[in-house]
C-alpha positions in Angstrom: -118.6 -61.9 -40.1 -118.8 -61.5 -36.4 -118.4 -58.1 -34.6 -116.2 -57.7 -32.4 -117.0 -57.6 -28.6 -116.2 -54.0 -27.5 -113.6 -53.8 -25.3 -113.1 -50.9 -21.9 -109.2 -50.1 -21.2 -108.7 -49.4 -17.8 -105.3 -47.6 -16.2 -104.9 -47.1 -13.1 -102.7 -44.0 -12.3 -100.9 -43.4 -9.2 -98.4 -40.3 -9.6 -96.8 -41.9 -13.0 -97.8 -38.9 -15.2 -95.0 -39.2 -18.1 -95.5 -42.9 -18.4 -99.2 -42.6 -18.3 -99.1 -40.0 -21.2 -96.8 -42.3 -22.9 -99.1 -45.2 -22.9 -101.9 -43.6 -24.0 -100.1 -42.1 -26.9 -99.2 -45.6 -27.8 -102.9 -46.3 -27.8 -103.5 -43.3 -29.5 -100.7 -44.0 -32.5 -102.5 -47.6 -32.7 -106.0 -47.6 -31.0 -107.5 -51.1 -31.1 -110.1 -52.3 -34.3 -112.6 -52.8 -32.1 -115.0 -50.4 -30.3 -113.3 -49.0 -26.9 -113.2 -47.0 -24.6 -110.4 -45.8 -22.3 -110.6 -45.1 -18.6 -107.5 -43.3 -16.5 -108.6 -44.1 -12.5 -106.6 -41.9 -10.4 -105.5 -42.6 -7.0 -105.1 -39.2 -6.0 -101.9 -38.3 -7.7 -100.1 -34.9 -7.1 -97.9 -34.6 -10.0 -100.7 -33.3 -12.5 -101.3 -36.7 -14.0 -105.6 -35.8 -14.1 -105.3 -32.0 -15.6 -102.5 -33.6 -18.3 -104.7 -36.1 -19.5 -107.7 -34.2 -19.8 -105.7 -31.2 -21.9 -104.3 -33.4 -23.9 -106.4 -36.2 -24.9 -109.9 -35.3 -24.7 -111.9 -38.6 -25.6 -109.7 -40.6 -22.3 -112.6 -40.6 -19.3 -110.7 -39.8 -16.3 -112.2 -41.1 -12.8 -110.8 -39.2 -9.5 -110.8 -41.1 -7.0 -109.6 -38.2 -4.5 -107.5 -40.7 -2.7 -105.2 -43.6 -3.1 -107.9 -46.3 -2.5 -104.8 -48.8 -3.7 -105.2 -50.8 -7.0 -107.7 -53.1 -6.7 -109.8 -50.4 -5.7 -109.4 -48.1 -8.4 -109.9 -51.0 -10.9 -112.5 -52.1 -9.5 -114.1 -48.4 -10.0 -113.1 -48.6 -13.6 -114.6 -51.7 -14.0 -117.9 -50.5 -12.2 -118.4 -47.1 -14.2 -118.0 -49.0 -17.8 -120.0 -51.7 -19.5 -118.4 -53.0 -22.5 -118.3 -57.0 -22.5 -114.4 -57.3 -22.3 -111.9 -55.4 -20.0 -108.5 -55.0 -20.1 -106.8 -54.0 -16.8 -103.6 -51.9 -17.9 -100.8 -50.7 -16.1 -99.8 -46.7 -16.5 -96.0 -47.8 -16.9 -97.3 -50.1 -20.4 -96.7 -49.0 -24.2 -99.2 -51.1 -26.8 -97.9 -51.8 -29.9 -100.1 -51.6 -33.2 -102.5 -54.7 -33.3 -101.3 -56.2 -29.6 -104.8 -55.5 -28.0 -107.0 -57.0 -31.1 -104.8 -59.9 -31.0 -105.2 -60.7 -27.2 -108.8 -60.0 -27.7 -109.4 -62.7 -30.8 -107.1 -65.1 -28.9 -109.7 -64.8 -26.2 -112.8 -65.1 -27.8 -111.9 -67.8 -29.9 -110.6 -70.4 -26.8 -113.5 -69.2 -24.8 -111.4 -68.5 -21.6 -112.8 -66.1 -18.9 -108.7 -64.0 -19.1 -106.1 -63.8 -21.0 -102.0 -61.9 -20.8 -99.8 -61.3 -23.6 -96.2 -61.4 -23.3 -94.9 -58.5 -21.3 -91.5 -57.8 -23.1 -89.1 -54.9 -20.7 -87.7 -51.9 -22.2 -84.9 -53.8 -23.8 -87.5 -56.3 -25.6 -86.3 -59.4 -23.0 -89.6 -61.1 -22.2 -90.5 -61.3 -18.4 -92.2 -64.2 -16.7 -95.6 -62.7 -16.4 -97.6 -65.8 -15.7 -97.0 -68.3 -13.3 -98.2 -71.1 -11.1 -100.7 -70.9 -8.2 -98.7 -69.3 -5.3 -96.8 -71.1 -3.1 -93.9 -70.9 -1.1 -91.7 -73.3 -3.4 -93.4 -71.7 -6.9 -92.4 -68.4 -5.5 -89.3 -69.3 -4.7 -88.4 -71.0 -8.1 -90.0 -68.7 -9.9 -88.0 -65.6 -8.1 -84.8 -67.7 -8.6 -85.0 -68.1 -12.4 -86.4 -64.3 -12.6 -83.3 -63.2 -10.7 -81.1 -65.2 -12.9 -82.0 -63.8 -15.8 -82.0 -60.4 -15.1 -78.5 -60.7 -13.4 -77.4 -61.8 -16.8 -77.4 -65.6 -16.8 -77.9 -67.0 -20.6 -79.2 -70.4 -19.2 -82.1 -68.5 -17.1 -82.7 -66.0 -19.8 -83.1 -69.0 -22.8 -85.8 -70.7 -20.2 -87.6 -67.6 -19.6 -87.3 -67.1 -23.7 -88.7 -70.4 -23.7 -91.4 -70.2 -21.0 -93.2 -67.4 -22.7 -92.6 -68.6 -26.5 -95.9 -70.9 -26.1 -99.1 -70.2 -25.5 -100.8 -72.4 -22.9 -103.1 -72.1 -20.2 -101.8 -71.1 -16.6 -103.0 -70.5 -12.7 -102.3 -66.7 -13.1 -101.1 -63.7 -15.7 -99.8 -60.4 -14.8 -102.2 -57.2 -13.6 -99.8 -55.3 -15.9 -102.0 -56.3 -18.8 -104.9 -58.6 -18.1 -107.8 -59.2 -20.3 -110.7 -60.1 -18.6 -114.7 -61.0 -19.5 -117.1 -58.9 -17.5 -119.0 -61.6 -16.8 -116.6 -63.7 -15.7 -115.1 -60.8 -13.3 -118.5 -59.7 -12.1 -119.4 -63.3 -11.5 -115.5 -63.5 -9.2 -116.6 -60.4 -7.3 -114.3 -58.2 -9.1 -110.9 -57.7 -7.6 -110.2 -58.2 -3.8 -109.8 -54.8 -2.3 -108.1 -56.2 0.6 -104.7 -56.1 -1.7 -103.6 -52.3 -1.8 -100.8 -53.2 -3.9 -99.2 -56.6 -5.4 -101.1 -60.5 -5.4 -104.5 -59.0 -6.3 -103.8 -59.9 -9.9 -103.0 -63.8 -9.0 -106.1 -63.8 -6.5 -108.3 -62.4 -9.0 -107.2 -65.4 -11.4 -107.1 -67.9 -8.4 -111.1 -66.4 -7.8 -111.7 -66.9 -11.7 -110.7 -70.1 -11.9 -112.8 -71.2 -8.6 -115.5 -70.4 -11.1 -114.5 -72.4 -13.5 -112.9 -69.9 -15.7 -109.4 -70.5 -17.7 -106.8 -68.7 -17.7 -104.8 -68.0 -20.8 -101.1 -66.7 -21.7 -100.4 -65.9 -25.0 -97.3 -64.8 -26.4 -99.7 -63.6 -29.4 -99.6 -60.8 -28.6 -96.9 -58.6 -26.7 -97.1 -55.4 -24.5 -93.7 -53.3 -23.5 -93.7 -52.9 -19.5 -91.3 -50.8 -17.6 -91.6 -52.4 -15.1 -93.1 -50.5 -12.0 -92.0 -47.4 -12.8 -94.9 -45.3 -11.0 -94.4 -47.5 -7.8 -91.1 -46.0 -7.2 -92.2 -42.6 -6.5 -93.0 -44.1 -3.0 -90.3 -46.2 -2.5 -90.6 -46.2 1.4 -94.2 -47.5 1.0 -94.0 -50.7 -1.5 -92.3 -53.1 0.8 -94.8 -52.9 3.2 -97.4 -53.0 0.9 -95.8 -56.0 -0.5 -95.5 -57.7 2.7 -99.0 -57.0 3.7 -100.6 -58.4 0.4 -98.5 -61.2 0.4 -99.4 -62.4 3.7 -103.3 -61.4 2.9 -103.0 -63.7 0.3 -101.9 -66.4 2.4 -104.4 -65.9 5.0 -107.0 -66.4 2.1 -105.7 -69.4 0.2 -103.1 -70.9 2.6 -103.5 -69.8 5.7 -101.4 -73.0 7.3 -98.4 -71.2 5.9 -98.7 -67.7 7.7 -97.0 -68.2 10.5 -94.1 -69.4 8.4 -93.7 -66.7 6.4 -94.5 -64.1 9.5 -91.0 -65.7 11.0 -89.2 -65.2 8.1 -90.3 -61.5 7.4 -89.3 -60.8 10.8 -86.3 -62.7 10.6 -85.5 -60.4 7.3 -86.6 -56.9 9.1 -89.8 -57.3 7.2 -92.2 -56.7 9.6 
């Protein structure tokens, strides 16, 4: 029988202690088969996140980053100060059920591809779209239309997204809120782009795996409860901008005739 690759878990905190104690509780209730090791980044938080975890759960290797170097960057640092051949990037605001982990983990070693996401399921257990096609203004577009639909109720939207995420299948892009990751094939991308502070760095890290000929997988094998950006909202006043600016980054990167565009219609919308 084959051992299993050992696998590093890597949370980036950002002033999210109660959710981040909860997910690693989850971890601790149901820690993975395999050999791991988890790593809490912190981006400088000021709500006791660092002291908490080290009290209470003594085996968790906690990296201060003594500032908010944004969330590529502290990934990035996770990923640098471990060496285990697979990586999951995991958000704070994330509970892992019992056997979620391993599963995502044998999906990916046995279809050879360079990431994998499970199914990310909200508090209520509704699955969200957490993979999607390379960005563009008419993918976003579609994609935010049928996410708003189903959130505002609609049982036409919510059966599609029931149905989008019932299959497992290879994509352009799976969600930074759990991605599973070789570290080969993310040393061999660059790791993440620390241009994004906050949102796209999880499609442009699979947009820079793929360029390398890696694929990208979605499985609903495995799921993973996500609340759903719960430690971005003790900033509210900061996360449209930082949306705005990584959105646009991203453009300029991939698509740069469409900047201009999307400039107008941010400033059109108060946006910039």
């Amino acid at each position: 029988m084959t051992t299993p690759q050992a696998l590093d878990i890597i949370i980036v905190n950002y002033n999210a202690s109660e959710d981040l104690a909860a997910c690693l509780r989850s971890l601790e209730a149901a820690p993975p088969r395999r050999p791991h090791h988890i790593v809490v980044v912190d981006n400088a938080s000021t709500d006791g996140s660092v002291d908490s975890v080290r009290r209470a759960f003594a085996d968790v290797h906690v990296i201060d980053m003594g500032r908010n170097a944004g969330f590529a960057a502290a990934n990035n640092a996770g990923i640098r100060a471990t060496t285990s051949p697979l990586i999951v990037l995991l958000n704070s605001d994330t509970l892992v059920s019992a056997g979620a982990l391993d599963r995502l983990c044998d999906r990916m070693e046995t279809t050879g591809v360079a990431a994998a996401g499970p199914r990310l399921l909200d508090r209520r257990g509704a699955p969200e779209m957490s993979w999607g096609r390379m960005l563009t203004p008419l993918a976003e577009w579609r994609q935010a239309r049928l996410v708003r639909a189903a959130e505002s109720g609609s049982p036409a939207a919510q059966a599609r997204v029931q149905a989008l995420t019932a299959t497992e299948r290879e994509v352009d892009w799976v969600s930074g809120a759990c991605l599973l990751v070789t570290r080969a094939a993310a040393v061999a991308a660059g790791l993440l782009d620390e241009r994004y502070f906050l949102y796209e760095e999880d499609v442009d890290f699979c947009a820079a795996l793929r360029a390398r000929g890696g694929r990208i997988l979605f499985t609903p094998a495995a799921e993973i409860t996500h609340l759903r950006g719960r430690s971005v909202r003790t900033a509210p006043t900061r996360t449209p901008s930082h949306y705005d600016e990584s959105h646009l980054a991203f453009y300029a990167k991939h698509a740069p005739h469409w900047v201009p565009w999307l400039r107008l219609w941010k400033r059109l919308h108060g946006r910039l």
